[in-house]
C-alpha positions in Angstrom: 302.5 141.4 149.2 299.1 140.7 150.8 296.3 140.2 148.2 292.4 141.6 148.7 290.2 138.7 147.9 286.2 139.2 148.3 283.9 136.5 149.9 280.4 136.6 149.1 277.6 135.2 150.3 277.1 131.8 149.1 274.1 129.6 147.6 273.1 127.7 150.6 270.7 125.7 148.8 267.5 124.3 148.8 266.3 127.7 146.4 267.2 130.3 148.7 268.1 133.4 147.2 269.1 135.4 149.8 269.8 135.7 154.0 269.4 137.8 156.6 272.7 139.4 158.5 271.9 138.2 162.3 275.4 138.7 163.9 278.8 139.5 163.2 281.5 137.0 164.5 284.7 139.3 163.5 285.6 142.6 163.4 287.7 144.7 160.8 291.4 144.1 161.4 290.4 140.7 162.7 293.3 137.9 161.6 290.7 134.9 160.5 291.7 131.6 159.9 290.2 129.3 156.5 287.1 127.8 157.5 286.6 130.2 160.2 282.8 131.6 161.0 282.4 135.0 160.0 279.0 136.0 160.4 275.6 134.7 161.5 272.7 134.2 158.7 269.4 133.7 159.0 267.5 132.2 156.0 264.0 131.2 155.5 264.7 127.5 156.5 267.5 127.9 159.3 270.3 129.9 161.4 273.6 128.7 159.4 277.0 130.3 160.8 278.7 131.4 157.7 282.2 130.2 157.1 285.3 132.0 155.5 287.1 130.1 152.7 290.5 132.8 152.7 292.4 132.9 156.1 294.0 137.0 156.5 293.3 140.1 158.0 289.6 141.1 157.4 289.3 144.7 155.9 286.2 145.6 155.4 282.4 144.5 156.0 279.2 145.1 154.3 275.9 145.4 155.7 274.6 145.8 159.3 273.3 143.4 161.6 269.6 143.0 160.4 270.3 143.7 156.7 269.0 141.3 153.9 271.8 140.0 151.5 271.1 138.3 148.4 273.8 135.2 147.3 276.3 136.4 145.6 276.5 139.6 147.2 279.8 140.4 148.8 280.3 140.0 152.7 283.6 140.6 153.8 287.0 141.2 151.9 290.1 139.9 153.5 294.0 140.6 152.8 295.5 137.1 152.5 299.2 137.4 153.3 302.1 135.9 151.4 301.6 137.4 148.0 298.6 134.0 147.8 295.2 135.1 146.5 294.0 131.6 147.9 295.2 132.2 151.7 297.7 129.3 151.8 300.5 131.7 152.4 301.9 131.9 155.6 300.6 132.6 158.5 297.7 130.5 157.1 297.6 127.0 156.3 295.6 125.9 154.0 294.3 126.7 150.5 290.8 127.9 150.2 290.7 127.8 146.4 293.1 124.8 145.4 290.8 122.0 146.5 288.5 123.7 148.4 288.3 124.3 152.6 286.8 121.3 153.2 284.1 122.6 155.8 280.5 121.7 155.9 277.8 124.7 155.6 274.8 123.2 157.4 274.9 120.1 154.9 276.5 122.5 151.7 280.1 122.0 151.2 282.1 125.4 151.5 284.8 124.1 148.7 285.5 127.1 146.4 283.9 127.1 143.4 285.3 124.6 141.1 286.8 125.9 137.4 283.8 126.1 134.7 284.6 125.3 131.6 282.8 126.9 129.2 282.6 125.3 125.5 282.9 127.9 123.5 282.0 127.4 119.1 285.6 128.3 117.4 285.3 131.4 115.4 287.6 133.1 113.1 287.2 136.4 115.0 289.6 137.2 117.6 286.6 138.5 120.0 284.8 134.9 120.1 285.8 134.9 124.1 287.5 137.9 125.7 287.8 139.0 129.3 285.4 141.0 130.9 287.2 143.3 133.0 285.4 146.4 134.2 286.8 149.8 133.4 289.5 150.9 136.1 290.0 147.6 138.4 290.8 144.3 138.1 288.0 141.1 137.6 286.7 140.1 140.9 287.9 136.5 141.4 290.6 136.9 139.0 294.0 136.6 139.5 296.1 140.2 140.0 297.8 141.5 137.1 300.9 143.3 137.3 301.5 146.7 135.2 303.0 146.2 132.2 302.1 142.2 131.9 300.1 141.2 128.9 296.4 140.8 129.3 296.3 137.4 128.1 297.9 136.4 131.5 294.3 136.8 133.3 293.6 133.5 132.2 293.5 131.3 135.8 296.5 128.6 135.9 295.0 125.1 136.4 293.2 124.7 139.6 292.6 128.3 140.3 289.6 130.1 139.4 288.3 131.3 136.2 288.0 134.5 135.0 284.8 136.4 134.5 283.9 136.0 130.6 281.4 137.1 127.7 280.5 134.5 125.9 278.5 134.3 122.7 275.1 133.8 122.2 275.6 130.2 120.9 277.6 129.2 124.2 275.8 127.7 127.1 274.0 129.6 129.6 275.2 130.2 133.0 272.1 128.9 134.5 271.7 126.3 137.2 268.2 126.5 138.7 265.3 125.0 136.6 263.4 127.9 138.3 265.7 130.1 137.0 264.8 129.2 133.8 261.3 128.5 134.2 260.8 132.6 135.7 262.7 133.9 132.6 260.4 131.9 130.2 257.2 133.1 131.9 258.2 136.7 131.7 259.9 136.1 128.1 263.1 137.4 129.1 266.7 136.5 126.8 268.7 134.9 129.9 271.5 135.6 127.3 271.3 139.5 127.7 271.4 138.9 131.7 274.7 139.5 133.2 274.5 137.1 136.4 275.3 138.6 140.2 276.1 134.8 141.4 279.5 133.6 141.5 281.5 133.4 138.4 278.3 135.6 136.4 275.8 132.7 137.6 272.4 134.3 137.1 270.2 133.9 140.0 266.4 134.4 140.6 267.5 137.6 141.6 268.8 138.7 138.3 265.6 137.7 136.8 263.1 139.6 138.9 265.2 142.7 138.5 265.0 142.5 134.7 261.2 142.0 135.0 260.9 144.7 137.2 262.9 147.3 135.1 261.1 146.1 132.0 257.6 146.7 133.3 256.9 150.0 133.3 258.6 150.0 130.0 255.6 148.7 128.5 253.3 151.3 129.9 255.8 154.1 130.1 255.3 157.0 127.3 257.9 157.6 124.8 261.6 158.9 125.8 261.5 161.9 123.7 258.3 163.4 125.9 259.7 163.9 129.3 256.2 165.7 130.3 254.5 162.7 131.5 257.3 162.4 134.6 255.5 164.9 136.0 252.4 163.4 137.5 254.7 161.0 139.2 254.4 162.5 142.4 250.4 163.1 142.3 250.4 159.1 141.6 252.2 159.0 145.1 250.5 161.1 146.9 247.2 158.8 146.1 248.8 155.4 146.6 247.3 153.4 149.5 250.5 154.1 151.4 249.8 157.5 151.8 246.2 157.0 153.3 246.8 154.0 154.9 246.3 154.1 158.9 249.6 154.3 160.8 250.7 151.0 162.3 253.6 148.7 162.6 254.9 147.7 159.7 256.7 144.3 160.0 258.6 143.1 157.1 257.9 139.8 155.9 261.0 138.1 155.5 262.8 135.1 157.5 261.0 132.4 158.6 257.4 134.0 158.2 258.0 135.5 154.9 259.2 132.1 154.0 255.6 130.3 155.3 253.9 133.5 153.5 255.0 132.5 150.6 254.5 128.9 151.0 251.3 129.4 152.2 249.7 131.5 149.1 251.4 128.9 146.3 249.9 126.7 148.3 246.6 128.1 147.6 247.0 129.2 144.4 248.6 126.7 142.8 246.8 123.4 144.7 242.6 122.5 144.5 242.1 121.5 147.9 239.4 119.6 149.5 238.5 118.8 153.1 237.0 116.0 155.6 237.0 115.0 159.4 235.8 112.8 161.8 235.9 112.7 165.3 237.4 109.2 166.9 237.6 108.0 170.1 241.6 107.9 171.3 241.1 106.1 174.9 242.7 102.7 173.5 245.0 104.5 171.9 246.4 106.6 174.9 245.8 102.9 177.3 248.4 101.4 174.6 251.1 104.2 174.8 250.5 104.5 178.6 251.3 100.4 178.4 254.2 100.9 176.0 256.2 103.5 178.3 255.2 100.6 181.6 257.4 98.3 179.8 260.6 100.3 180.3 262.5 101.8 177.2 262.4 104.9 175.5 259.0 107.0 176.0 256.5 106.9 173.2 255.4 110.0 172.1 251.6 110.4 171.1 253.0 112.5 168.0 255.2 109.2 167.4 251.9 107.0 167.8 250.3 109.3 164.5 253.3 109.5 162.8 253.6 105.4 162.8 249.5 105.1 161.6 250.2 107.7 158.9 252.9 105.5 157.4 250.5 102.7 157.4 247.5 104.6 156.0 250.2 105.5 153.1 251.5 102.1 152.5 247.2 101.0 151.7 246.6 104.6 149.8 250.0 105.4 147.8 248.1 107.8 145.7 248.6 110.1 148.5 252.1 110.2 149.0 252.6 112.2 146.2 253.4 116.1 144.3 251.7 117.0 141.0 254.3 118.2 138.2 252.1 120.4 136.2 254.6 121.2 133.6 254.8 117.7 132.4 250.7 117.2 133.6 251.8 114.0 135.6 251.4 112.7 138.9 254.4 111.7 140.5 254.2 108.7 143.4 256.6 109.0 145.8 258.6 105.4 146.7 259.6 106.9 150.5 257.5 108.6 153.1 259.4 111.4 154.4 257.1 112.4 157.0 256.8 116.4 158.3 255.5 117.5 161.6 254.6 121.1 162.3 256.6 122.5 165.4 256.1 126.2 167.0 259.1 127.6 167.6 260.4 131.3 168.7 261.1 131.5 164.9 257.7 131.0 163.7 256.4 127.8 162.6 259.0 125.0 160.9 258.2 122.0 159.4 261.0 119.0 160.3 261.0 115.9 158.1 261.3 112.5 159.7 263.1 110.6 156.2 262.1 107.5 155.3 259.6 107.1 158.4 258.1 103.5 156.7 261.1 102.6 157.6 261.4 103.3 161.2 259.8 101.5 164.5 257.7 103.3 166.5 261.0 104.1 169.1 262.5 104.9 166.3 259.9 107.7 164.9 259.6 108.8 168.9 263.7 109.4 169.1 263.7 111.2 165.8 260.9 113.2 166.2 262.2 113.9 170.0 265.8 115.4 169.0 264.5 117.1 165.5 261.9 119.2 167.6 264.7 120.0 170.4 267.0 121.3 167.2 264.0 123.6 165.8 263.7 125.3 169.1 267.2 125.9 169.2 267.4 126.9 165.7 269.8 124.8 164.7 268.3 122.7 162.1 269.8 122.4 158.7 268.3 123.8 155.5 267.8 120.1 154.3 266.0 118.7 157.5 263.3 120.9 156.6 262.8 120.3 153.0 262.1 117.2 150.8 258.5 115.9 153.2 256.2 114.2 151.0 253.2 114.2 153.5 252.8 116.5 156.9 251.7 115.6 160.1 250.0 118.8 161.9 249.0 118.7 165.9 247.5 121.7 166.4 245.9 120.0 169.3 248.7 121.6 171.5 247.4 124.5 171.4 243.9 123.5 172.8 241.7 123.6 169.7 239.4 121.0 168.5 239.6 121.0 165.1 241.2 122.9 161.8 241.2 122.9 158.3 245.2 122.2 157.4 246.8 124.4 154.1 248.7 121.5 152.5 252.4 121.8 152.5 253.1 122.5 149.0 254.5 120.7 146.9 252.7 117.8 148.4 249.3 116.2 148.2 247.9 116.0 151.5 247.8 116.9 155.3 246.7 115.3 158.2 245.7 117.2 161.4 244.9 116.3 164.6 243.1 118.2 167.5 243.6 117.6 170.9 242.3 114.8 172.7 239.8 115.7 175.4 237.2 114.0 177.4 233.4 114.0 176.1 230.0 111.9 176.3 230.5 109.0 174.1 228.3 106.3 173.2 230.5 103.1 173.9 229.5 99.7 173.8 226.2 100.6 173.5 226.5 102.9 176.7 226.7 106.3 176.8 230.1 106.7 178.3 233.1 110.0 179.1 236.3 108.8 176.7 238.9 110.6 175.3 237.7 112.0 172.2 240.0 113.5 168.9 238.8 115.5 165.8 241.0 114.4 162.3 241.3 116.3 159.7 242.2 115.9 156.3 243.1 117.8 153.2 243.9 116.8 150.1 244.9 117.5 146.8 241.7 117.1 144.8 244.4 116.8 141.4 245.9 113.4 142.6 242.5 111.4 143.9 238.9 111.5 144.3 236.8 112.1 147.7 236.6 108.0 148.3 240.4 107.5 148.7 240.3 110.6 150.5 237.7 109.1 152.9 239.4 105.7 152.8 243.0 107.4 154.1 241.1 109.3 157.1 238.9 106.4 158.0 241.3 103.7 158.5 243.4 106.4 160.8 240.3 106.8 162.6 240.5 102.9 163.0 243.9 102.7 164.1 243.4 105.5 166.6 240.1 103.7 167.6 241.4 100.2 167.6 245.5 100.3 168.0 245.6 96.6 167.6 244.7 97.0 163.5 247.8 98.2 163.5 249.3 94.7 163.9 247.8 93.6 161.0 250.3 95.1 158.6 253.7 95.0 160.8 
């Protein structure tokens, strides 16, 4: 007897709550194997193709190509044959649920959830932990009960997984994400009163914001017993900015630019930034690369060049490789310099991080940079090789400007940007002279320094793009 099991969409990390349905790689009445792809996602970090932990015959879909999904929400239900609710059964090998698949989600383990164990206070009452099973049908994610067995037999056998439960208000809370937590508090809502969407009732950012939002007009809302004020409802409506806006195209935010739209405007919110320049002459700079790539070897990119004088200017002024941690007022200095370029991409703009670029030699920085910009035009960076930077390089030079003023990446302290390089009348020497001329900019987080390290960071760039040979001095 084949057994319906439900796969939803999992946390694929990095505090995403939700993806995008780009493409569907079965069909209904598709036989799918465990570990299979099912469906193509799109998050706000990456395209990740989605893999099935239950091997069967897929019976139903939900949503269409284009439709947000939050984690947690279901995706597909497949019949696993054999009589096995964890698709080991023949004609499937495998066990999707004992041990786990084994696959790889862009850098996130597919395993099935492991069994929670939830400590619960012992009680004289017989209710102190009882099965939540919703009126008419069986516990998603619980084992099938036959008619006429005794409830108590929900409980999973070891290994499998655990039944949805209600536990009291003394237990612990089914809450991961410091976020999570951190939302709830700043709206004051009881986590405990929140049943969670997320796999085995794991309450997800989602779950908060709905309570918030179905609590808010609560607070302004007229008593229940007078149903007149419903009325003006629609009049409200019919004067809302919607209705007298100009007709355009209305593009959702969502993906990639919702996710730099949020960024973004935390970013300035939440950060006190300050700006400076200077413009630098880059002739011996670009003489040195053009020597380097003479030599034979891998090419040496001029992005590479920057990246390897950032690292330096970061070893002399720490203070800047940092993030501010407002909830405990600290300043946190970062031991590694994971180093994030801006790249342009179909997608919109991503930020790849280069980790532990002190570490690296210039080739090295080149190579890495190289096949980490190749896999954002592609799309096929992972969620994690665009997280975790500590400091961000921009060249906005590629697109034939002179000069910007960067919006730091938040959560860190400070961006670099560089314009392009261009011949203009310089005095060299003494001599008024045509050299290849740069305009650096810098922003910085006004919390975590003052203007003269600021000024200290940008100038000794300048220098090392001026002079390459300073450089030497600290390799």
């Amino acid at each position: 007897m084949a057994v319906v099991r439900e796969f939803t969409l999992p946390d694929l990390g990095e505090g995403l709550t939700g993806a995008e349905i780009v493409r569907w790689l079965v069909q209904v009445g598709d036989v799918v194997a465990v570990d299979q792809p099912v469906v193509e996602v799109e998050t706000a970090k990456a395209m990740v193709d989605v893999p099935c932990p239950y091997g069967g015959v897929v019976t139903a879909r939900y949503g269409e190509e284009g439709a947000e999904v939050p984690v947690g929400a279901p995706l597909i239900t497949v019949a696993v044959p054999g009589g096995s609710d964890d698709g080991s059964g023949p004609p499937v090998t495998g066990s999707a649920v004992d041990g786990g698949s084994g696959n790889v989600l862009v850098g996130y383990g597919t395993a099935a959830p492991t069994a929670r164990r939830r400590r619960v206070q012992p009680s004289p009452g017989p209710l102190r932990e009882t099965t939540a099973a919703a009126p008419g049908g069986p516990l998603r994610g619980a084992p099938a009960v036959a008619p006429g067995e005794p409830s108590h037999k929900t409980a999973a056998a070891p290994g499998g997984p655990v039944p949805e439960t209600v536990v009291c208000p003394t237990g612990p809370l089914p809450v991961i994400s410091p976020l999570v937590r951190r939302l709830a508090r700043e709206h004051d809502v009881d986590l405990r009163r929140l049943k969670g969407s997320g796999p085995e009732g794991l309450i997800l950012r989602a779950d908060v914001e709905r309570a918030v939002a179905a609590t808010a007009p609560a607070s302004v809302a007229p008593a229940p017993a007078t149903p007149a004020p419903v009325a003006p409802a629609p009049a409200a409506t019919a004067t809302a900015p919607t209705a007298t806006a100009p007709e355009g195209e209305r593009v959702p935010l969502r993906g990639v630019r919702g996710a730099v739209a949020d960024k973004l405007a935390r970013s300035r919110r939440e950060i006190p930034d300050a700006s400076c320049w200077v413009d630098a002459d880059a002739t011996e700079l670009l003489a040195a690369r053009t020597a380097m790539n003479a030599a034979g070897g891998p090419k040496v990119s001029v992005l590479a060049l920057l990246a390897r004088i950032c690292t330096a200017a970061l070893a002399r002024f720490p203070e800047l490789n940092a993030t501010v941690d407002m909830g405990s007022r600290e300043i946190i200095r970062l031991p590694g310099v994971h180093l994030g370029f801006a790249a342009q991409t179909d997608r919109g703009l991503v930020v790849p991080v280069v980790r532990d670029a002190q570490k690296r030699t210039l080739e090295g920085l080149s190579e890495e940079i190289a096949r980490l910009t190749e896999a954002a035009r592609t799309g096929t960076l992972a969620p994690a090789q665009l997280t975790g930077g500590t400091f961000t390089l921009n060249n906005y030079g590629v697109f034939g400007v002179d000069g910007s003023t960067p919006i730091i990446n938040h959560p860190e302290a400070a961006m670099l940007g560089v314009g392009r390089i261009s011949p203009k009348p310089w005095v060299h020497q003494g001599e008024l002279a045509v050299r290849q001329v740069v305009q650096l900019s810098f922003t910085f987080d006004h919390r975590v320094c003052d203007g003269g390290t600021a000024g200290g960071f940008l100038r000794y760039v300048a220098d090392c793009v001026e002079q390459p040979m300073v450089l030497l001095r600290r390799l």
